[in-house]
VOPAGU-2260 file (C-alpha; in pm, 1 decimal, decimal comma):
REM VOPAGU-2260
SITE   aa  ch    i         X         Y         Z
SITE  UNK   A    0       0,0       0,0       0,0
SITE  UNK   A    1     285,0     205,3      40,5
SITE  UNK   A    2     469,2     190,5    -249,9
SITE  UNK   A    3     134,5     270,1    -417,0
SITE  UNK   A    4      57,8     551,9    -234,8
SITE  UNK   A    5     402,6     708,9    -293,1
SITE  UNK   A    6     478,6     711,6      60,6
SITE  UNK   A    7     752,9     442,2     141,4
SITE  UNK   A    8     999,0     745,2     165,1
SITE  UNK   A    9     824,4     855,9     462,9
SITE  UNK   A   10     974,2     535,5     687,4
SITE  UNK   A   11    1342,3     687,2     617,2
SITE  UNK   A   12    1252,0    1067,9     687,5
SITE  UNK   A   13    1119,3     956,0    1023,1
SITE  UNK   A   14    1416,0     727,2    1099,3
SITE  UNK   A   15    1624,2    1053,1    1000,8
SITE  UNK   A   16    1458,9    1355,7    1196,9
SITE  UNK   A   17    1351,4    1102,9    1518,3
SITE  UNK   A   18    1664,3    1020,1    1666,2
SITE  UNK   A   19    1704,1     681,2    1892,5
SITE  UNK   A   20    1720,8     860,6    2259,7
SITE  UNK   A   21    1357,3    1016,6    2177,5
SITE  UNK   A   22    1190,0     748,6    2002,3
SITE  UNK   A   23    1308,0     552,2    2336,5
SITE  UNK   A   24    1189,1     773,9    2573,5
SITE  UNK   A   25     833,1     879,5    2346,8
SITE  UNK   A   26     726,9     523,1    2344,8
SITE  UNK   A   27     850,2     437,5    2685,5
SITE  UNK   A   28     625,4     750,4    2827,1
SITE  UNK   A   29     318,6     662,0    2599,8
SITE  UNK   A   30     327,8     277,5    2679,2
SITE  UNK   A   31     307,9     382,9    3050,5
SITE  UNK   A   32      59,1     680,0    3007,3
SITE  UNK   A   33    -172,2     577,3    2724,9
SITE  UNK   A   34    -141,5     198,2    2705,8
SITE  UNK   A   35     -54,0     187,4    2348,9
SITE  UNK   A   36     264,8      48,3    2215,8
SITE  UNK   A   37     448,5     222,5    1940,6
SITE  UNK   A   38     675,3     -27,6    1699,5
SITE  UNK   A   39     858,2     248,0    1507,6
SITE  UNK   A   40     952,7     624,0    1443,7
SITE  UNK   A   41     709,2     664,4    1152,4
SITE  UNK   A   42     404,4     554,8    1401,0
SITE  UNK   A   43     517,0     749,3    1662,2
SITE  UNK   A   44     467,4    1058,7    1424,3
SITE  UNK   A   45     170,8     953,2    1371,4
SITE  UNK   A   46      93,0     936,3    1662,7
SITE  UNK   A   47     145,5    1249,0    1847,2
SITE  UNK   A   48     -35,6    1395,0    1499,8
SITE  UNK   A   49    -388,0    1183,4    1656,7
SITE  UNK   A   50    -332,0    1236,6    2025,0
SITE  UNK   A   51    -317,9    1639,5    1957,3
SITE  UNK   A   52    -716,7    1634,0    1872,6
SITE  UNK   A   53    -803,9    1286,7    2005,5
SITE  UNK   A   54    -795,9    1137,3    2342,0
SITE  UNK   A   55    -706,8     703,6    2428,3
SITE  UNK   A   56   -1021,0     507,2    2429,3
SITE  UNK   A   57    -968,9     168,0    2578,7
SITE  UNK   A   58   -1199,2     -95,8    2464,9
SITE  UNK   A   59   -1340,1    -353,4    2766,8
SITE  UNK   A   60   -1363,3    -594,6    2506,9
SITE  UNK   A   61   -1216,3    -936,8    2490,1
SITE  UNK   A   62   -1139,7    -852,8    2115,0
SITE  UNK   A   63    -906,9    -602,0    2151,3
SITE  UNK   A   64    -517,2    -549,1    1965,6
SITE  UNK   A   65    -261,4    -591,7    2244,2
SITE  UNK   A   66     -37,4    -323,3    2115,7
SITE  UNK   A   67    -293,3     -55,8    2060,3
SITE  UNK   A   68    -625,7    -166,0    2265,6
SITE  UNK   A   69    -860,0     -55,2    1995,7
SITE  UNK   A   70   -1172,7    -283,1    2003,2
SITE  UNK   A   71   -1143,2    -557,7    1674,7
SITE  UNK   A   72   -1361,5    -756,8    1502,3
SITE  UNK   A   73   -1370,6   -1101,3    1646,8
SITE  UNK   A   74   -1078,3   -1349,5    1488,3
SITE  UNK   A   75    -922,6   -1066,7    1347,1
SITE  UNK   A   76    -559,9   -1084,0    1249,7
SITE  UNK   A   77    -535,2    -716,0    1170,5
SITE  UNK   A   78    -561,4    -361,9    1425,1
SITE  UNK   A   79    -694,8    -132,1    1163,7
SITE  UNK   A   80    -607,3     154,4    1415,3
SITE  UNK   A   81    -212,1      89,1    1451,6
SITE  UNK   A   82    -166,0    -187,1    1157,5
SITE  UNK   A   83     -43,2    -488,3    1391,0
SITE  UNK   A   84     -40,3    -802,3    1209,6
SITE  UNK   A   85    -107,6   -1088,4    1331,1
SITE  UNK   A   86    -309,5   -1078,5    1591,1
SITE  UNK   A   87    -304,0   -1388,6    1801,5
């Protein structure tokens, strides 16, 4: 979808601008406050872009992704919120 979409250059700009100490302590701080885990730079962008106008909502559901806790459909492999695949 990416490649497609013209923006697999993105992944590289983030790796570039985000440097390794911040993405560390970013995702560290977010997995602790928010509950959500964040797998690279490029998501963590994305991230702080959402959580600007939009606030965590934690599902009670059983069917929930593990990394993000948006609510799933059941036996669902894939978050549509934060794009893990698979889900177990």
């Amino acid at each position: 979808m990416q490649d497609g979409s013209g923006t697999n250059n993105l992944t590289g700009l983030f790796n570039t601008i985000i440097t390794d100490d911040i993405f560390t302590q970013k995702k560290t701080r977010i997995l602790e406050e928010d509950g959500v885990y964040i797998r690279t730079k490029e998501s963590l962008h994305y991230y702080e872009c959402f959580r600007k106008t939009n606030s965590v909502k934690k599902s009670d559901s059983d069917n929930r992704c593990p990394d993000c806790n948006y609510e799933i459909a059941p036996n669902s492999r894939f978050c549509r919120m934060c794009g893990k695949f698979p889900i177990n």
